[in-house]
C-alpha positions as CSV (number, residue, x, y, z in Angstrom):
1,X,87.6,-7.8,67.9
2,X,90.2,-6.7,70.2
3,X,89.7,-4.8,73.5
4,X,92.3,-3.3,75.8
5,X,90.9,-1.8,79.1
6,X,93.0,0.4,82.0
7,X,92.5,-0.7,85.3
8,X,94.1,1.8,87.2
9,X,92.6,2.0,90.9
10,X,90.8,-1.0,92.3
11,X,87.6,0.5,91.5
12,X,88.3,-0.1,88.0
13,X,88.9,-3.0,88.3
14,X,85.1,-3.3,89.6
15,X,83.9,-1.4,86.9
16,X,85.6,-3.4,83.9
17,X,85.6,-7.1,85.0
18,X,81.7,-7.9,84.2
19,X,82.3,-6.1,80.8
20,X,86.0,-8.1,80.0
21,X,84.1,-11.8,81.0
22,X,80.9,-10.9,79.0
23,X,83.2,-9.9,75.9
24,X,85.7,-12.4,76.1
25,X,82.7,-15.1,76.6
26,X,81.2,-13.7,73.2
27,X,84.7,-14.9,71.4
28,X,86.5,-11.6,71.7
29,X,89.9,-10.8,73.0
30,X,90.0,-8.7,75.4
31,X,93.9,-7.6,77.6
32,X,94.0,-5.3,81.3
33,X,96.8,-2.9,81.8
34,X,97.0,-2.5,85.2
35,X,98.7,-0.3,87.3
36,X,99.7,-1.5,90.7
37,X,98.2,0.9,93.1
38,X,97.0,-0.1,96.6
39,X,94.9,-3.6,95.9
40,X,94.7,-3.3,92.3
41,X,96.7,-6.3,91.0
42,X,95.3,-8.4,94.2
43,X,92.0,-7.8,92.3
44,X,92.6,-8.5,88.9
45,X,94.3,-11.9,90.2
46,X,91.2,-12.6,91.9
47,X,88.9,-12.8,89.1
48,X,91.2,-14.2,86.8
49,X,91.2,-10.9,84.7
50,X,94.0,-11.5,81.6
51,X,95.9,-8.6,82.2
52,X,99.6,-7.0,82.6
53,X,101.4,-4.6,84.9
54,X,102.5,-1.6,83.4
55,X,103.7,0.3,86.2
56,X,103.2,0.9,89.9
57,X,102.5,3.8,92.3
58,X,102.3,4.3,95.7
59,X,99.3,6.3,97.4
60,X,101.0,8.7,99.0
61,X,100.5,12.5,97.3
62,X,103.0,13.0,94.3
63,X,103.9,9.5,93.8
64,X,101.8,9.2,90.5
65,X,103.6,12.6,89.1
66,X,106.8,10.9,89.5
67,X,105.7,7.5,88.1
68,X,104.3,9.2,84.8
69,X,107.7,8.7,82.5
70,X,108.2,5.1,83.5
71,X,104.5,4.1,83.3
72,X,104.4,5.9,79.2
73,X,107.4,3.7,78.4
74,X,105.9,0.7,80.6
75,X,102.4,0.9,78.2
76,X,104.0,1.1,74.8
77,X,106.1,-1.5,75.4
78,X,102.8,-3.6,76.4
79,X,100.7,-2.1,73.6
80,X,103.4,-2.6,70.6
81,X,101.7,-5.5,68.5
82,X,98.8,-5.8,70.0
83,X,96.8,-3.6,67.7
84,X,93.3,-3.1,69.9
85,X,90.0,-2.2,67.9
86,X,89.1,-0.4,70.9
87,X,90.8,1.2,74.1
88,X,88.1,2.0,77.2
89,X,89.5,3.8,80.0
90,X,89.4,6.8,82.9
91,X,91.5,9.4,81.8
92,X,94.7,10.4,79.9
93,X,96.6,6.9,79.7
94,X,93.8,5.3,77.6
95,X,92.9,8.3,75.6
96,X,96.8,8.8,74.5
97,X,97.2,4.9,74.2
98,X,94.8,5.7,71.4
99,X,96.8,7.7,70.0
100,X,99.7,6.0,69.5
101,X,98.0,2.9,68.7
102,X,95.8,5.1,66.2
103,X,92.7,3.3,68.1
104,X,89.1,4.8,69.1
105,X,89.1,5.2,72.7
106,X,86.0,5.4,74.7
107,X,86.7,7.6,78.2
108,X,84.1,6.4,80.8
109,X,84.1,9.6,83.5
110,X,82.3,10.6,86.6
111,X,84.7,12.8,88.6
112,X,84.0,16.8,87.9
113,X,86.8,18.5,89.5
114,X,89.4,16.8,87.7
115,X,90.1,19.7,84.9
116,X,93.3,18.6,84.1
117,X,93.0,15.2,83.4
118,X,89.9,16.0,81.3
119,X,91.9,18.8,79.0
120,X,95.0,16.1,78.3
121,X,92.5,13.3,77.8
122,X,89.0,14.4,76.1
123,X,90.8,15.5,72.7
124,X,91.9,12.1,72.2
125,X,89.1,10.2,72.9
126,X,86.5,9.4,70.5
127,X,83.8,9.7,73.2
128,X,82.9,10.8,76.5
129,X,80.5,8.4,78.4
130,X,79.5,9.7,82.1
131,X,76.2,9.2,84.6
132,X,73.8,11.4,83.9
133,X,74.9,13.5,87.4
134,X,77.9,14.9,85.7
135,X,77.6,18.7,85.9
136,X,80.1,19.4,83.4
137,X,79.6,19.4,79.2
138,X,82.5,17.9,77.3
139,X,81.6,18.4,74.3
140,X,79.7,17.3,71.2
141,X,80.6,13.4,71.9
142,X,79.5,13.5,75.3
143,X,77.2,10.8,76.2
144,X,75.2,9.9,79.3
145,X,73.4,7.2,81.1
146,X,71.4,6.8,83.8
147,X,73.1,5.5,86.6
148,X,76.7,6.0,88.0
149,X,79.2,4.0,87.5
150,X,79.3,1.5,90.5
151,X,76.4,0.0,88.7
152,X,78.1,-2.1,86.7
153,X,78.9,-4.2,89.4
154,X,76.3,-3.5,91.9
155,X,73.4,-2.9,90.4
156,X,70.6,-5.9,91.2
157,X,71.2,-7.7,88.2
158,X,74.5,-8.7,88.6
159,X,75.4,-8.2,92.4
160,X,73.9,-10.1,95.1
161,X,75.7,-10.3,98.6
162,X,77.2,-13.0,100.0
163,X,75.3,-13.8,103.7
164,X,78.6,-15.6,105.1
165,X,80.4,-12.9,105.0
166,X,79.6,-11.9,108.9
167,X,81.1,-15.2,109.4
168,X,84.3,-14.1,107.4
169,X,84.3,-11.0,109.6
170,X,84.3,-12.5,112.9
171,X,81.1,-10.4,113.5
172,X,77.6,-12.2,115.0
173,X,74.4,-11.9,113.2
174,X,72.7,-9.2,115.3
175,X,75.8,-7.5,116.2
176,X,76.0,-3.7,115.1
177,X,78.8,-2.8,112.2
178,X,80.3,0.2,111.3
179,X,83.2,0.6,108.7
180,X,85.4,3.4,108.8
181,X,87.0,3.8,105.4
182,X,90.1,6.3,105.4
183,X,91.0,7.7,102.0
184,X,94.8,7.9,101.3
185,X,94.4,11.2,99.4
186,X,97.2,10.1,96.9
187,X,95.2,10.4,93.4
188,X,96.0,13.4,91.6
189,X,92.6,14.8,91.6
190,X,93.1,14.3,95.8
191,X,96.0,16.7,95.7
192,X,95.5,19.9,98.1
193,X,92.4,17.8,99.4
194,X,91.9,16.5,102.8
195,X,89.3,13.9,105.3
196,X,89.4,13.2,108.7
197,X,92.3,13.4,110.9
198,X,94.3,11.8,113.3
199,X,92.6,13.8,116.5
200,X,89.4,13.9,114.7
201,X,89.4,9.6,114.0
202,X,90.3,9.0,117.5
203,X,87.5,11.0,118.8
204,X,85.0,9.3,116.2
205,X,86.4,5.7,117.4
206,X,85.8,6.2,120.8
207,X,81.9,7.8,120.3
208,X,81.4,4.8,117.5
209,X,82.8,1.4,120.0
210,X,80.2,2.6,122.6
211,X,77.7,1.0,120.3
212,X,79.0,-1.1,117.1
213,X,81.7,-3.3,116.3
214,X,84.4,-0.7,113.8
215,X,86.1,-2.1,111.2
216,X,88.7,0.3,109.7
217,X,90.1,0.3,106.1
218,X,92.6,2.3,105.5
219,X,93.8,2.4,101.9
220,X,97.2,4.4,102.8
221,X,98.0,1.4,105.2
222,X,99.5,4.0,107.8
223,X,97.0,3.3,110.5
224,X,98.3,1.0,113.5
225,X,96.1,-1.4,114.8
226,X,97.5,-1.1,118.5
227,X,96.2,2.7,118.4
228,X,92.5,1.1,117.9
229,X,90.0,1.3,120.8
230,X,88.7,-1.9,122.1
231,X,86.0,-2.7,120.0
232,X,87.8,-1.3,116.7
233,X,90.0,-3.6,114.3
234,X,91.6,-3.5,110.8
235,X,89.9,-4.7,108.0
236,X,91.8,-7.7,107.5
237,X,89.7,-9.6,104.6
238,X,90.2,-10.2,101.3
239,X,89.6,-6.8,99.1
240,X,87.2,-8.4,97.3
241,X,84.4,-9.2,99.7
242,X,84.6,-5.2,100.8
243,X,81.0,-5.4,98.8
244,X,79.5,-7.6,101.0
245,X,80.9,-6.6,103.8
246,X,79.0,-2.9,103.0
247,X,75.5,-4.4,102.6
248,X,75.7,-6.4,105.8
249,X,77.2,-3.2,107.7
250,X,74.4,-0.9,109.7
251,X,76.9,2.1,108.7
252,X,79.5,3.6,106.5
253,X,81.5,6.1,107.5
254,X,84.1,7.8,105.1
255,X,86.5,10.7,104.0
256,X,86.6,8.7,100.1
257,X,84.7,8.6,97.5
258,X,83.7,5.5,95.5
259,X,82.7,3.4,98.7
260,X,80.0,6.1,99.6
261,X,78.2,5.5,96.3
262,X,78.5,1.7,96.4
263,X,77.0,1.9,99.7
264,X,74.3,4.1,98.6
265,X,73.7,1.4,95.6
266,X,73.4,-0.8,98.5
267,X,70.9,0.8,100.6
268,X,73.4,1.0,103.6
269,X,73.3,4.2,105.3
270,X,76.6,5.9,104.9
271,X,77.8,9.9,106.0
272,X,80.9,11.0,104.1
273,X,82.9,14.1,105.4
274,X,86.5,15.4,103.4
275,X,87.1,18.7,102.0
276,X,85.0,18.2,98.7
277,X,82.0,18.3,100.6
278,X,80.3,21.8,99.2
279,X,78.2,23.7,96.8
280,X,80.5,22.6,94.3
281,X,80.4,18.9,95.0
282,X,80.4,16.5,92.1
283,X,77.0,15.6,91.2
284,X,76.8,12.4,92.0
285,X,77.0,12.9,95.5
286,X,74.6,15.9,95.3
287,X,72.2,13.5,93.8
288,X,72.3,10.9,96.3
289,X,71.9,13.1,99.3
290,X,68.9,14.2,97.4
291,X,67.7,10.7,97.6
292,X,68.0,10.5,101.3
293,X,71.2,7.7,100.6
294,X,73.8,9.6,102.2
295,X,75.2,12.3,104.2
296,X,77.6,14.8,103.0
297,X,79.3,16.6,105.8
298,X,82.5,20.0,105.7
299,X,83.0,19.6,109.1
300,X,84.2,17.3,111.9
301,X,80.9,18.4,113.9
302,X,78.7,17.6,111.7
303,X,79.8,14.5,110.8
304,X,80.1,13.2,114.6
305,X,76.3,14.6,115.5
306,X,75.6,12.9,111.9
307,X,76.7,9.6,112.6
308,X,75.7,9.0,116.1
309,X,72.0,10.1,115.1
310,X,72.1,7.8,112.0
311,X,73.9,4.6,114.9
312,X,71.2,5.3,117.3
313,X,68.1,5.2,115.4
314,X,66.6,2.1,115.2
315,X,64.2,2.8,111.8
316,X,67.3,4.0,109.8
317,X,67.6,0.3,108.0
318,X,63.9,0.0,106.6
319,X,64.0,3.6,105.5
320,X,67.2,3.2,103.7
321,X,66.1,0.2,102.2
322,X,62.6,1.8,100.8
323,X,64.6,4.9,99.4
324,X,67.7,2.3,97.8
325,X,64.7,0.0,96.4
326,X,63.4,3.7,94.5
327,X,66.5,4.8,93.5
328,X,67.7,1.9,91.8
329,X,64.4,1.1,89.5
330,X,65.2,2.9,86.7
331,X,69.3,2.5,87.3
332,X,70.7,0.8,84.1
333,X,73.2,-2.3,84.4
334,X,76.6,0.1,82.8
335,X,77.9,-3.7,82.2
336,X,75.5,-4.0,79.2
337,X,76.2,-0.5,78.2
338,X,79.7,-1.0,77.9
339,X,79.7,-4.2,76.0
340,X,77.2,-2.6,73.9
341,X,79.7,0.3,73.1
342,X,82.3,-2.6,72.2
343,X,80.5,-4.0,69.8
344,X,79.5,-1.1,68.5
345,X,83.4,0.2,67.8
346,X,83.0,2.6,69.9
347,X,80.1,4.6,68.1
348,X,77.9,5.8,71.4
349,X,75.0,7.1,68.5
350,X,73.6,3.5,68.0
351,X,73.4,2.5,71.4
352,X,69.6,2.9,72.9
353,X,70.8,3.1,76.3
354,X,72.9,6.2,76.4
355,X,71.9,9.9,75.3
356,X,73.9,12.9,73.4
357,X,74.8,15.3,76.5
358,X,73.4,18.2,75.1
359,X,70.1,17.0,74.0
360,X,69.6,14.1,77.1
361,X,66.6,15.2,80.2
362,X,69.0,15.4,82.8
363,X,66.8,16.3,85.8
364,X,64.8,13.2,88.2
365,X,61.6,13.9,90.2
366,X,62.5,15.3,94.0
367,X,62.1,12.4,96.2
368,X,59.4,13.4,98.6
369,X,60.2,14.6,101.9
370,X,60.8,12.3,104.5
371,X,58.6,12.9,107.9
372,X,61.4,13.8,110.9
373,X,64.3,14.5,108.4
């Protein structure tokens, strides 16, 4: 069969590349458009995925509205021939791909407050499949699973850290890391959204280098190095050892999204602070501060007070550890799930591991309470 995936963002790159090599080790052909956005192509090159740039787009806010025209053309050029079984993607590209192609298309979701996407993109899509945290329905071929979606590369069964990668980092063994991951707010579901600000980052810097090393990635690339504190320094590695790097860190702090969750997967303690932060949260970070994983802070406050308490206690590592080793045991590897969807054509009823929306148990027991917390 034949299998075209979007890789869009570099985090779908993560979320694809176990489910292209499996497929394409089972005698299937499998093709990546990819769009080239921050690190993505960097990625794709470095695990050899077979793919081809449709487009590009920078991360700052309203670059992707202006790319849209040229990126349309870009994938129907790309698609003409090809002829794919079965499209899997994140949103209105791969669902409208589909369409033109007159292929099933499989949308794998897990970001609520993007309404418009979903309305331009759900129509066309043969299914819906999203964790089992999703708070919205989508409709009658909804599916869920239970997990999120970083574990199709993190979860235990296919991720396992690289110990060298301190070495990599220019950081000793018993030294104390922090990374500080600044969001670039350029996606369209980041529009009118906002993290942590200049002021606000200095302030954090100079509270964090009194105790850990701080390595800073900042995915607009408008930070300058010389403006670091002593003690604070780019994260100048290759993209695709950020995983390790977040299970060997003691902390994650963060104004994005994904990295929070992979660190959770990781059992590294991570606070996250930006302006999504609320009763309205998506549900997957709702879920994991109900696990005790992370932190979830509105304010500059209380994201300061948060992280100094979380640097300065020493037990923080073997609680987060016990709570990451619970959380994960009943977490599904998504890689199978999505190969499993392939081979199926796209028909979600036949595969075991996923449930109908409307008719799946959707709740997990409260973790218990956690004495001085």
């Amino acid at each position: 069969m034949r299998y075209l995936f979007f890789l869009n963002t570099p985090a779908h790159v993560h979320l694809y590349r176990n489910a292209l090599a499996e497929l394409e080790e089972r005698g299937h052909e499998v093709r990546a458009l990819v769009r080239d956005y921050s690190c993505t192509v960097e990625l794709a090159d470095y695990y050899d995925l077979p793919y081809e740039v449709y487009g590009s787009c920078e991360t700052r806010k309203g670059s992707l509205l202006l790319s849209l025209p040229g990126h349309y053309l870009g994938i129907a050029r790309l698609v003409r021939g090809y002829d794919p079984d079965l499209i899997f993607g994140m949103g209105a590209y791969a669902a409208h791909t589909g369409l033109f192609t007159r292929s099933r298309t499989v949308l794998l979701l897990d970001s609520e407050p993007t309404r418009l996407d979903y309305s331009v993109s759900t129509p066309f899509a043969a299914a819906v499949l999203t964790p089992y945290t999703f708070r919205k329905d989508l409709g009658d071929d909804h599916y869920v699973f239970q997990g999120l979606k970083e574990c199709a590369y993190l979860h235990p069964d296919v991720f396992d850290p690289d110990p060298g990668v301190r070495e990599e980092l220019g950081v000793d063994p018993d030294e104390r890391l922090v990374i500080l991951r600044l969001n670039a707010f350029g996606s369209h579901h980041d529009l009118k959204h906002s993290g942590i600000g200049p002021e606000d980052r200095e302030r954090l810097l100079d509270r964090i280098t009194d105790h850990a090393t701080v390595l800073v990635s900042d995915e607009g690339g408008t930070l300058d190095a010389s403006d670091l504190p002593e003690g604070a320094r780019p994260f100048d590695v290759h993209p695709a050892h950020m995983h390790d790097a977040l299970a060997t860190a003691d902390l994650l702090v963060a104004d994005t999204q994904t990295m929070v969750t992979e660190a959770a997967l990781m059992g590294t303690p991570a606070v996250r602070s930006n302006s999504f932060v609320g009763e309205n949260d998506m549900g997957n970070f709702l879920e994991l501060e109900s696990a005790g994983l992370i932190r979830n802070c509105r304010s500059f406050e209380e994201l300061e007070a948060t992280t100094m308490e979380l640097l300065t206690d020493d037990g923080v590592a073997e609680r987060w550890a016990e709570r990451r080793e619970a959380y994960m045991a009943d977490m599904v590897n998504l890689t199978d799930i999505i190969v499993d969807v392939a081979e199926a054509r796209g028909d979600l009823s036949v595969v075991s591991a996923v449930q109908r929306r409307s008719s799946a148990d959707l709740t997990r027991p409260a973790p218990e309470p956690v004495p001085g917390e």
